[in-house]
C-alpha positions, 0 to 999 in steps of 0.5 A: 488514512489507514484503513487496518492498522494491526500492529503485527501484520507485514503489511497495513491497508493505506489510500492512495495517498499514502500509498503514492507518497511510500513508492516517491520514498522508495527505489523500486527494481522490480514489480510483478503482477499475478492475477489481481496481485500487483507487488513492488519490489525494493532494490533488495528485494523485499516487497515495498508495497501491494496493490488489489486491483479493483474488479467486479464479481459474477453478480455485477458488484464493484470492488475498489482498489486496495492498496498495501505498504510495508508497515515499517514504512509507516511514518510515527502517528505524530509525523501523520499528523503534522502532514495533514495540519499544513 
């Protein structure tokens, strides 16, 4: 299920799913974290994917992991479909 799906943006929110099923896809050289920042890196270089991590503010409110790809990586809507109909 993508969560933001703004065709012109690099990236596109994803769950965890896609998010997993984009990094058995690639061949990664390189991650690097800074912060709450998690990027992952391809063998070129290019970052693949991001990951937020999940944290809780000052005031004791909960906030999940999000998860980033490449919005080129992105399968065609009908390829999505035909994942979720098996």
């Amino acid at each position: 299920m993508m969560m933001n799906s703004a065709s012109n943006s690099v990236f596109t929110q994803v769950d965890y799913r896609q998010f997993r099923q984009h990094l058995a896809d690639i061949t990664t050289n390189a991650v690097k974290g800074k912060g709450y920042e998690t990027a992952i890196y391809d063998r070129k270089g290019d970052i693949q994917a991001i990951v937020h991590a999940a944290s809780i503010d000052t005031n004791g409110r909960c906030y999940p992991a999000e998860y980033f790809i490449r919005t080129s990586a992105i399968p065609a809507v009908a390829e999505l479909d035909w994942q979720y109909a098996a």
